[in-house]
ZAVEX-554687 format. One record per atom (N, C-alpha, C, CB): residue number from 1; x, z, y. Coordinates in steps of 0.2 Angstrom, whole numbers. Glycine has a CB too. Example, Ala and Ser with C-alpha at 12.3 -4.5 7.8 and 13.67 -1.06 7.14 Angstrom:
2
nr px pz py
1 66 39 -28
1 62 39 -22
1 66 39 -16
1 57 45 -22
2 64 35 -11
2 68 36 -5
2 64 39 0
2 70 29 -3
***
This chain:
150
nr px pz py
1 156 104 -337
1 160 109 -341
1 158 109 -348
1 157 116 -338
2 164 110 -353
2 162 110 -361
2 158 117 -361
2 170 111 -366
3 155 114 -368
3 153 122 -369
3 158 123 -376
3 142 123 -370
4 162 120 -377
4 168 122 -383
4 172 128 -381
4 173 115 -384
5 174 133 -385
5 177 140 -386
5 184 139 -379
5 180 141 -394
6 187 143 -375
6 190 142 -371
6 198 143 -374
6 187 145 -367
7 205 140 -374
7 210 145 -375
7 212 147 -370
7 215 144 -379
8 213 153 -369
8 214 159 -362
8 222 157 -360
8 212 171 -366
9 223 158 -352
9 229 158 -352
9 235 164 -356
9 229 158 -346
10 231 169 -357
10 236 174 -360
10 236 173 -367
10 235 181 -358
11 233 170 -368
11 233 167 -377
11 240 163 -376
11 224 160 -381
12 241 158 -374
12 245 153 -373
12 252 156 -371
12 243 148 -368
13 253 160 -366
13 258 164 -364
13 260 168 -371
13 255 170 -356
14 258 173 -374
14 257 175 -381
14 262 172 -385
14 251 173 -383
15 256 166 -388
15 259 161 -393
15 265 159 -391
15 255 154 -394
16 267 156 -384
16 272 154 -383
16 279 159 -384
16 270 153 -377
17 277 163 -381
17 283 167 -383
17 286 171 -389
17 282 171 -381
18 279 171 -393
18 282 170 -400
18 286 167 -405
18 279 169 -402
19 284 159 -402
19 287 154 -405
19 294 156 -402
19 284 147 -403
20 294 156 -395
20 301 154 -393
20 305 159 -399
20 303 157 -383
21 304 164 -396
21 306 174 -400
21 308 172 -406
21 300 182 -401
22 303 169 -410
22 304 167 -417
22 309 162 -419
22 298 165 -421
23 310 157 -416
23 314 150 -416
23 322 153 -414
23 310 142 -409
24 320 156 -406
24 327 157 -405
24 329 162 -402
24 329 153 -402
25 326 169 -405
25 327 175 -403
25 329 175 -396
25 331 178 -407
26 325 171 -392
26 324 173 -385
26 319 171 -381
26 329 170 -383
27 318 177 -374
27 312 177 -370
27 310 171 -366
27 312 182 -367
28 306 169 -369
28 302 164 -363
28 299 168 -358
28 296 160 -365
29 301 169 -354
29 298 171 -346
29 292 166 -343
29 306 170 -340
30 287 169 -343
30 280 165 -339
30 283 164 -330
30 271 172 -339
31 285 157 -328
31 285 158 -323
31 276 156 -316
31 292 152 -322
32 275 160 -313
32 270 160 -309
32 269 155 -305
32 270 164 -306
33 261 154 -307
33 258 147 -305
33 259 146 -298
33 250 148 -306
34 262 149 -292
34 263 145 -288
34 270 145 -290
34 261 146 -282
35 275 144 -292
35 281 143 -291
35 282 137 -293
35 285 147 -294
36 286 132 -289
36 285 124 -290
36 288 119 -296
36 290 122 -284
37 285 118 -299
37 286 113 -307
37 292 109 -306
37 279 108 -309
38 298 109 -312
38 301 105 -310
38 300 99 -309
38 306 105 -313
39 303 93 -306
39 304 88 -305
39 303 84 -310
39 309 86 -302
40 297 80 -313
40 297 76 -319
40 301 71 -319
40 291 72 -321
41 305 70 -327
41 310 67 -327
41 308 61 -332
41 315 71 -328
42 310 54 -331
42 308 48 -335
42 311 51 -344
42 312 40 -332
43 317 54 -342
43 321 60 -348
43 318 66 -352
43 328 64 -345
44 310 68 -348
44 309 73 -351
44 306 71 -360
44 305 76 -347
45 304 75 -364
45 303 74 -371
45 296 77 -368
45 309 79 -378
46 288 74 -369
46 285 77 -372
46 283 76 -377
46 281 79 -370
47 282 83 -383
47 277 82 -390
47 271 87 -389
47 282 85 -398
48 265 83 -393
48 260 87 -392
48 257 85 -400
48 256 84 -384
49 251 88 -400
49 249 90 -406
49 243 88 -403
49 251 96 -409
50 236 86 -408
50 229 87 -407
50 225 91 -411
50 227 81 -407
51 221 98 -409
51 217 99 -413
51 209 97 -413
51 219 104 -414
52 207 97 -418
52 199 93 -419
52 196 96 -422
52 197 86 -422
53 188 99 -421
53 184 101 -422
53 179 105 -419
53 186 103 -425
54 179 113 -421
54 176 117 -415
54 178 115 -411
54 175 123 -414
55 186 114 -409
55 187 116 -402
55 192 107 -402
55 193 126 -401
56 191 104 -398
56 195 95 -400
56 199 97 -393
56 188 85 -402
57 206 95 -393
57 210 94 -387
57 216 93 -390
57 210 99 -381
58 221 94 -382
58 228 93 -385
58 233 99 -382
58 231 85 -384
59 239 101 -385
59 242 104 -384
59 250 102 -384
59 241 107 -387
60 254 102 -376
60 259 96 -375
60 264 102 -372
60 257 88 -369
61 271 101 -375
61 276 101 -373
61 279 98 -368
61 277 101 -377
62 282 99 -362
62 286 97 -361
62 294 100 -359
62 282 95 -356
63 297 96 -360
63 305 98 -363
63 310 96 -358
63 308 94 -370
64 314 98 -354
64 320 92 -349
64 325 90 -357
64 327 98 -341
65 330 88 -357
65 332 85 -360
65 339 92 -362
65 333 76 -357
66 341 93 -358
66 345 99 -360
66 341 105 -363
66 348 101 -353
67 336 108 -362
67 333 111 -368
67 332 109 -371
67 330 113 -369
68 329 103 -372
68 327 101 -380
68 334 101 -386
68 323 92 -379
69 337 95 -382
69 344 97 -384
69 346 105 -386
69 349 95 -376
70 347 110 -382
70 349 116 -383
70 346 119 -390
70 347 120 -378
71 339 118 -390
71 333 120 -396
71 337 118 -403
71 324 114 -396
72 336 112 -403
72 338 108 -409
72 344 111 -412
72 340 101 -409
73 351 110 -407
73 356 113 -408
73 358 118 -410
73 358 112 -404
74 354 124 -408
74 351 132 -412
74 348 131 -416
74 349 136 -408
75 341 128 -418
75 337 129 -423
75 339 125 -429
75 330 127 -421
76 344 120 -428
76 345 116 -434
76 354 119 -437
76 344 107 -432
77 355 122 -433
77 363 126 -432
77 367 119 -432
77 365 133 -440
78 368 116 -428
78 373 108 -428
78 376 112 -422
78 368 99 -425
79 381 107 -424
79 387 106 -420
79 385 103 -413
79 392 101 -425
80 387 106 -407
80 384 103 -400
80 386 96 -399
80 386 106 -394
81 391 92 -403
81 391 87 -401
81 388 81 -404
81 397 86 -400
82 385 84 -411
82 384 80 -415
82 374 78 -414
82 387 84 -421
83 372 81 -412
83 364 82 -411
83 365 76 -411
83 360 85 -407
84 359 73 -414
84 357 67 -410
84 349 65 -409
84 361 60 -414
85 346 60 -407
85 342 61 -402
85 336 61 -408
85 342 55 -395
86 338 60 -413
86 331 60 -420
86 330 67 -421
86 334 57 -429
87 335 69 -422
87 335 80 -422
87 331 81 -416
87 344 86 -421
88 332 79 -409
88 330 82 -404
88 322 80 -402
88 335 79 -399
89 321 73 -407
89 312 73 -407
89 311 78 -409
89 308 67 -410
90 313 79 -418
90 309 82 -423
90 309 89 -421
90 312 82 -431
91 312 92 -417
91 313 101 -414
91 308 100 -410
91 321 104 -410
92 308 96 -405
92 300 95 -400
92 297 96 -404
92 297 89 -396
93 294 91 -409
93 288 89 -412
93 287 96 -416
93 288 82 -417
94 293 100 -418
94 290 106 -422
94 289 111 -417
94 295 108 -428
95 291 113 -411
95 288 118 -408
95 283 116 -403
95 293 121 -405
96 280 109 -403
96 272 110 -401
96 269 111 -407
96 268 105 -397
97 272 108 -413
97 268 110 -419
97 266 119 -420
97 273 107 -426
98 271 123 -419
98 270 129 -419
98 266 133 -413
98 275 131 -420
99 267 129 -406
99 262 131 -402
99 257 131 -404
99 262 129 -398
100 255 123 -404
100 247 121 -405
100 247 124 -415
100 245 109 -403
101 247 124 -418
101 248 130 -426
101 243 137 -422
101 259 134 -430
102 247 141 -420
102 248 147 -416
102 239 148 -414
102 254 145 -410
103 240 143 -409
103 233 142 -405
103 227 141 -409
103 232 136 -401
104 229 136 -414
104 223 134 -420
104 219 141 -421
104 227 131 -427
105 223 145 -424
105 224 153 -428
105 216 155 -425
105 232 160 -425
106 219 154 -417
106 214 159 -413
106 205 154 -414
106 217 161 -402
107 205 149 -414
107 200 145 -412
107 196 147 -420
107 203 135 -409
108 187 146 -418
108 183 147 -424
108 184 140 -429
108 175 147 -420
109 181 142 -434
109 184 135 -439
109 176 132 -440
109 187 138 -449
110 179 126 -442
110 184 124 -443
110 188 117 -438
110 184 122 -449
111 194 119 -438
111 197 115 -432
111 207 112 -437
111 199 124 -422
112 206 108 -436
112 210 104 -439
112 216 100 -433
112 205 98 -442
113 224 102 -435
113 229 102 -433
113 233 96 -433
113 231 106 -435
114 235 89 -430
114 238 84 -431
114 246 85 -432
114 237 79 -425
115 248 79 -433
115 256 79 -436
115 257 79 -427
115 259 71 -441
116 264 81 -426
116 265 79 -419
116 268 74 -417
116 268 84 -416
117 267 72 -410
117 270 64 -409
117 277 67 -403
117 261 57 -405
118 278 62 -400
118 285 65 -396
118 284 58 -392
118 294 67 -401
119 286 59 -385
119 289 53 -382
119 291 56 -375
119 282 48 -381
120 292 50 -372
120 294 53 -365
120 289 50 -357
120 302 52 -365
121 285 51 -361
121 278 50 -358
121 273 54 -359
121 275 44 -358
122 269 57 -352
122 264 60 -355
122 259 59 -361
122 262 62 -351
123 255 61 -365
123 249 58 -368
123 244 59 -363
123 247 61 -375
124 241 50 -366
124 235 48 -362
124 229 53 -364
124 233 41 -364
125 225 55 -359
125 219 59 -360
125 214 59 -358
125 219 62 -360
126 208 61 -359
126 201 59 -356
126 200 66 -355
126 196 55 -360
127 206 73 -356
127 204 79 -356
127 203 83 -348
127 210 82 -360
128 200 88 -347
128 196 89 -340
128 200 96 -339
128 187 88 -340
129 198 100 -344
129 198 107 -341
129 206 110 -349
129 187 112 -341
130 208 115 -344
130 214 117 -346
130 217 123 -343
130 219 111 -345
131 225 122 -347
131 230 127 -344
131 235 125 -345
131 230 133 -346
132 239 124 -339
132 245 121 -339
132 251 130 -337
132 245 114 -332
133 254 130 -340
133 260 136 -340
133 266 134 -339
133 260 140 -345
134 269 135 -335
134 278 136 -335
134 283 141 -338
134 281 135 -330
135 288 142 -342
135 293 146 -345
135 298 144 -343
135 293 145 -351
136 302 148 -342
136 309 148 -341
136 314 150 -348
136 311 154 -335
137 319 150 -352
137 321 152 -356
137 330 153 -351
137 320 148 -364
138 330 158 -350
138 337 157 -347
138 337 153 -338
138 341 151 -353
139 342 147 -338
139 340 142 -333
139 335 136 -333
139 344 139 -332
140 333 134 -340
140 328 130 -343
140 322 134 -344
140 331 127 -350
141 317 127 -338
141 312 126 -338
141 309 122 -344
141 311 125 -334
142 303 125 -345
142 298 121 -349
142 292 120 -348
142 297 123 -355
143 287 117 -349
143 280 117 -349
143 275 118 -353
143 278 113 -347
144 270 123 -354
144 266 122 -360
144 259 118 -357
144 264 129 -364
145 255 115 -359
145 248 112 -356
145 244 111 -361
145 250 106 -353
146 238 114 -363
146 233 115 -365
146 227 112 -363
146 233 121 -366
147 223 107 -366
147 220 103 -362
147 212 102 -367
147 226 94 -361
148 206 104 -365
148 202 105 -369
148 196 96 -367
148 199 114 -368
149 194 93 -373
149 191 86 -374
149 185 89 -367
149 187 83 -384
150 184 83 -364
150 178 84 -359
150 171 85 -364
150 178 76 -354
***
């Protein structure tokens, strides 16, 4: 067990919904921990962010491809047909940037925030203890996963 500061599931549920509410004036619905996680897709987007210091771990997004899609499309106000898959990183990469931002806030200082990275693979980790959350916005699921350094 760390003895590093913990971020609480309802900190993350919180943050989360903020971000959503703020990006796209719409509710992220907390779906409940037994309710079954979608299907991982080789198509999903995750972006995650690291922060380091008091508190060192990562914070990861995971995206189906049709939200991520959707995000961009609304946050960058484009045309739906025109998005293309570089907007669709940089919108991931900026709403775990504002998750994990968000989270930072709460943690003791000093704790330092990375650029975000994007792929469609999870990031590799040596992390142990966490919080994994699911959202709904609409029909689109998402994931938030909060992962603190062993």
């Amino acid at each position: 067990m760390s003895d590093q500061p913990a971020i609480e599931l309802e900190s993350v549920i919180e943050v989360t919904q903020a971000v959503c509410e703020s990006l796209l004036g719409d509710y992220a619905e907390p779906r409940p921990a037994t309710s079954p996680p979608p299907p991982p897709s080789d198509d999903d987007l995750v972006a995650w962010v690291t922060i380091s210091g008091a508190w060192t771990g990562k914070v990861a997004v995971r995206l189906s491809p049709a939200l991520a899609t959707r995000l961009a499309r609304e946050i960058m106000e484009v045309d739906p047909h025109s998005t293309d898959d570089l907007e669709v990183r940089d919108v991931a990469g900026e709403v775990a940037n504002m998750i994990g931002g968000n989270l930072k806030a709460l943690l003791p200082e000093p704790c330092r925030l990375s650029l975000p990275k994007v792929s469609h693979e999870r990031p590799s980790s040596e992390e142990e203890e966490g919080v994994v959350q699911r959202f709904a916005i609409g029909a689109d699921t998402f994931e938030v996963t909060v992962k603190s350094a062993a």
